[in-house]
N, C-alpha and C positions, 0 to 999 in steps of 0.2 A: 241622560243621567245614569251612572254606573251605580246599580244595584247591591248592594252591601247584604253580605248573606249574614245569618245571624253567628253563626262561627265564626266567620272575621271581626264582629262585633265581641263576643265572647274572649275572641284572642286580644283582641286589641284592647277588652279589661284588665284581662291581667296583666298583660305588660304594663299597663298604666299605674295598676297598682303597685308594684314592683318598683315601679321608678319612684313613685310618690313615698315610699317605704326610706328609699335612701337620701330622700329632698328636703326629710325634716315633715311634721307636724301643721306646719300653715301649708306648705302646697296639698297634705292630703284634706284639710278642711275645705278650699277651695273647690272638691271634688265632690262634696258628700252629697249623701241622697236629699232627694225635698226632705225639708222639715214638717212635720203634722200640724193639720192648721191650727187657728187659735181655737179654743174651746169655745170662745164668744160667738162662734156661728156654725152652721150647717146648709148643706146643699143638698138636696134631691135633682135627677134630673131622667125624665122618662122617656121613650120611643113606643111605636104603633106600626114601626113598617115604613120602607123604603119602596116607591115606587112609582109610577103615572097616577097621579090623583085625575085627571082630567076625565076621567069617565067615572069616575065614582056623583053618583049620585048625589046633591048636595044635601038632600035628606042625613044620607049614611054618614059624609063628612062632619054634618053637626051634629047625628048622633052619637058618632065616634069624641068627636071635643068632649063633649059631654060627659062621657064616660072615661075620658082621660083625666079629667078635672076632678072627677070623685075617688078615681083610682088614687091619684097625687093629691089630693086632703087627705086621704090617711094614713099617707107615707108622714107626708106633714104632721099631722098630728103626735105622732111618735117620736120624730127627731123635734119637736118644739117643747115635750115632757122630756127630753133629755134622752130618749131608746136610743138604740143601738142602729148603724145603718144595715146592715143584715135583718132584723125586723123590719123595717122601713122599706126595704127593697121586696121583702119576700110579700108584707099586707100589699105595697100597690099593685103589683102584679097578681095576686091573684083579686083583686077586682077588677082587673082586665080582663081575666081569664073568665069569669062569672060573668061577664058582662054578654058574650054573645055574639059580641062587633068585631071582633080581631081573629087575624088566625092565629088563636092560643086557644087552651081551653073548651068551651063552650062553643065556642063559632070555628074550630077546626076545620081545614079544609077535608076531604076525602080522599083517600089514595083510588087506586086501580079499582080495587075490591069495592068501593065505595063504604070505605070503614076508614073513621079518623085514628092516625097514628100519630101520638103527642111526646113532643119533646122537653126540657128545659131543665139548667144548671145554676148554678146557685156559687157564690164563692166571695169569700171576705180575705182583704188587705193586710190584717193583720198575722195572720201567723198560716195564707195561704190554704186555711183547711177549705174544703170543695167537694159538692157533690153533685150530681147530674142522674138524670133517667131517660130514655131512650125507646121508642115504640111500645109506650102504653096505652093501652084501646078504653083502661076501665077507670083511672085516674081521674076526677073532675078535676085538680087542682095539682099538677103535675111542679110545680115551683114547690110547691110544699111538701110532695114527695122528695123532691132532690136535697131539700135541705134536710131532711131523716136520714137520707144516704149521709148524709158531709157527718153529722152528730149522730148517728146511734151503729154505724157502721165503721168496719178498717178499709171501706173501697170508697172508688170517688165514682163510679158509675155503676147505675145496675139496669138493665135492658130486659123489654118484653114479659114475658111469664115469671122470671123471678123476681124483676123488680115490682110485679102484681104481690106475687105471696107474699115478699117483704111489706109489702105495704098493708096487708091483714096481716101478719104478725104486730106491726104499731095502730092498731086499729084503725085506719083508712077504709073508708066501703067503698068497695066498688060497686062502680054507676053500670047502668045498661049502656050500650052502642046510643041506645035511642034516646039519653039523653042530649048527646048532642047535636038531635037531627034541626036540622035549619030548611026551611021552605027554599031561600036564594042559593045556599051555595048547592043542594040537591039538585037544582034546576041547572046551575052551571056545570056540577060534575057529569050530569045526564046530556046537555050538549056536549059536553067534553068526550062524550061514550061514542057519540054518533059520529060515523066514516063522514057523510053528507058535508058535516060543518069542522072537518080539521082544521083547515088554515084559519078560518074565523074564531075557532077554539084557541088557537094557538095565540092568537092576539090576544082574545080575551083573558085567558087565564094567567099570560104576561103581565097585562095592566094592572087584576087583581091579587098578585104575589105579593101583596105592603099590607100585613098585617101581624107580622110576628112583633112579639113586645118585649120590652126588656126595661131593667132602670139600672142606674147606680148614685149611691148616697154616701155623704159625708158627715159623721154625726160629730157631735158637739165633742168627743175624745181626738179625733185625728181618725178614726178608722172610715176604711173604704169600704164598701161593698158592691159588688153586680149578681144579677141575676137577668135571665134569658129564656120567653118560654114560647113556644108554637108549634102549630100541626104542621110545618112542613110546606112544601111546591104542592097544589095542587093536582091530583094524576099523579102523585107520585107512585114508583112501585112499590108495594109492600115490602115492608123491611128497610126502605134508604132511611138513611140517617144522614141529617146537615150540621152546620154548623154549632144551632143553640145549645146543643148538651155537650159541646165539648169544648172542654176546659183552653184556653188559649186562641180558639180558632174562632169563636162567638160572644166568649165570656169569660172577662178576666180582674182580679183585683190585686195592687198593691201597694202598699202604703209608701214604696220608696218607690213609687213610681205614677199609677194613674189604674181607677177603673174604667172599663169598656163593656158597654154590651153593642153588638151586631145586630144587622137585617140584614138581608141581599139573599143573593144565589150563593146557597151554605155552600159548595162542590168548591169556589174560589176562593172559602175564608179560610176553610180545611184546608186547601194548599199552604195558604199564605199564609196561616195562623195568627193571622189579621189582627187579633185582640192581641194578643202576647207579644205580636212585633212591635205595635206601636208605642206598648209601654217599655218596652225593652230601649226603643230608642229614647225614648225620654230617661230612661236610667240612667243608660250607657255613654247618650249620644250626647246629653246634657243639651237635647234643643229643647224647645217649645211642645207644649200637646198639641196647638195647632197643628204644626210644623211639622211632626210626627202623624198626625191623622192624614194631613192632607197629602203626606209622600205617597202612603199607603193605601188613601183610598179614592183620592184624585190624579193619582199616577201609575202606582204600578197596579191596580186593580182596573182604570179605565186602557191603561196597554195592555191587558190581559181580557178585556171586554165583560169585567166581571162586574155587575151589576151592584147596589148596596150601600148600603151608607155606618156610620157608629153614633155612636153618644159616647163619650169621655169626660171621667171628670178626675182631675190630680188635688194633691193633698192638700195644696194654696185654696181650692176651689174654683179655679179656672175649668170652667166647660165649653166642651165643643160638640155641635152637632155638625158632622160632614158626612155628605151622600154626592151621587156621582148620578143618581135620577131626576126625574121631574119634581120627586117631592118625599118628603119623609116628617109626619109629624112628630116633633117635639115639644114636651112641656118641662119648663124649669122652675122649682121654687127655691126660696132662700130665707131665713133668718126673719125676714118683710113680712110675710105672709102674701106676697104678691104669686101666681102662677101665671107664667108669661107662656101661650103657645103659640105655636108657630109652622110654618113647613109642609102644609099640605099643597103648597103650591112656592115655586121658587118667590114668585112677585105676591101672595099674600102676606098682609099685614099685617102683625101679631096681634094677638086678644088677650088682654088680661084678665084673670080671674082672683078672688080671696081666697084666702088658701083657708078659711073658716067659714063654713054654714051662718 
């Protein structure tokens, strides 16, 4: 299949528009963007990470559900009072983050230095505004830093040491390192340290790479939102930056089009600007979100051996969960109060939960 660069996609709007210009009124209606869904419903839909579930422990596995289920009730909560899906996205992720079980947050993996470096972006459908942060050490709740970047700053990103000061400038404490210390992942980063056990490291820290989280929601007005937050590849070198915190390639929303949040090997989504492409085609291409997920990340992502999966969801409220791994847990709620999850294993069989206590 010949690969369609986004410049040729770009050219071939305008010329389309152009033509539509001099065709009269009904051929440019036949063209427009999705319409904002009805007010009469709302969608949440969450991710936990792309990757081999098959040596995760089935403890961790149900203790993750768990904790995805509480994360997504109080997303739920918020889009069922009527909030806003930007609130909605920013509460359930940081109870994933709080939680301890994902690599976001709390349960961060550890770089070289064996010091967690945390990422994650933030960005709503309607009028594109967005903000991200990028290798913060002292952030508990880095989703909620980014979204201080989007509303109380003119940038859409701010990294490291100044994205710390900004964050005590708007009253954020910073936490010790040793807040996020974990008994299991210390133990893997410390096999990870030893010459002895490299190629056995190298498996393992493979298998355990599916825990970055992300959601995007559709509130009761038509608006979109995503948000995207995690500590990165484990062993990472100090200083890499992946995919989550950048706007288009991890994390993207727009109301004429579709939100996306990413997992995988960020180094592939930053090429491919993986989120931004897929909703581009749904704009431009007038396909499917399907159709558009699965070019992208069942085709030119598994020809390029790139690892990963998305969640999407567009302005009708058609969601897609597509991964190109063993497994990527998804939770979806809606309007029902049903939370349907799924995906820690391709042949597991969804669990419903209430989306109320």
């Amino acid at each position: 299949m010949k690969v369609i660069r986004l410049s040729t996609i770009c050219g071939f709007a305008l010329v389309l528009g152009l033509a539509l210009a001099n065709h009269g009124r009904s051929a440019r209606a036949a063209k427009s963007p999705l319409p904002a869904q009805s007010s009469a419903s709302f969608v949440l839909v969450a991710h936990s990470g792309a990757g081999d579930y098959s040596k995760t422990p089935p403890a961790m596995i149900e203790a993750r559900r768990a904790a995805m289920v509480k994360a997504i009730q109080s997303g739920y909560a918020i889009l069922s009072h009527g909030g806003s899906s930007l609130d909605a996205v920013e509460a359930t992720i940081r109870v994933m983050e709080d939680a301890g079980l994902f690599d976001a947050g709390r349960g961060a993996y550890y770089d070289r230095d064996g010091i967690p470096e945390l990422d994650a972006s933030i960005m709503e459908g309607q009028t594109l505004a967005a903000g991200s942060v990028a290798s913060v050490k002292h952030i508990a709740n880095p989703i909620h830093l980014a979204r201080l970047v989007m509303e109380k700053t003119p940038h859409v990103m701010l990294v490291g040491d100044g994205a710390e000061r900004f964050a005590q400038s708007q009253g954020v404490e910073l936490v010790s390192p040793f807040y996020f210390y974990d008994q299991r992942i210390w133990e893997m980063y410390q096999r990870a340290k030893s010459e002895d056990e490299k190629k056995k490291t190298s498996e393992l820290l493979r298998d355990q790479e599916h825990g970055t989280v992300g959601v995007v929601a559709l509130d009761e007005s038509g608006n979109l939102a995503a948000g995207t937050s995690t500590g990165g590849t484990a062993l990472k070198m100090p200083g890499r930056v992946g995919d989550s915190p950048i706007i288009g390639a991890g994390t993207y929303a727009n109301n004429q089009s579709c939100g996306v949040s990413g997992t995988g090997v960020g180094e592939f989504y930053i090429r491919n600007i993986v989120a931004a492409d897929i909703c581009e085609r749904v704009r431009y291409l007038h396909v499917s979100l399907e159709q558009a997920a699965n070019d992208v990340v069942m085709k030119e992502l598994v020809e390029q051996q790139g690892e990963g999966g998305i969640i999407a969801l567009d302005p009708h409220g058609n969601v897609v969960t597509t991964f190109n791994t063993n497994g990527m847990m998804t939770g979806t709620v809606r309007a029902d109060g049903k939370i349907t999850l799924k995906g820690w294993s391709k042949a597991a069989e969804p669990m419903i939960f209430p989306a109320s206590d």
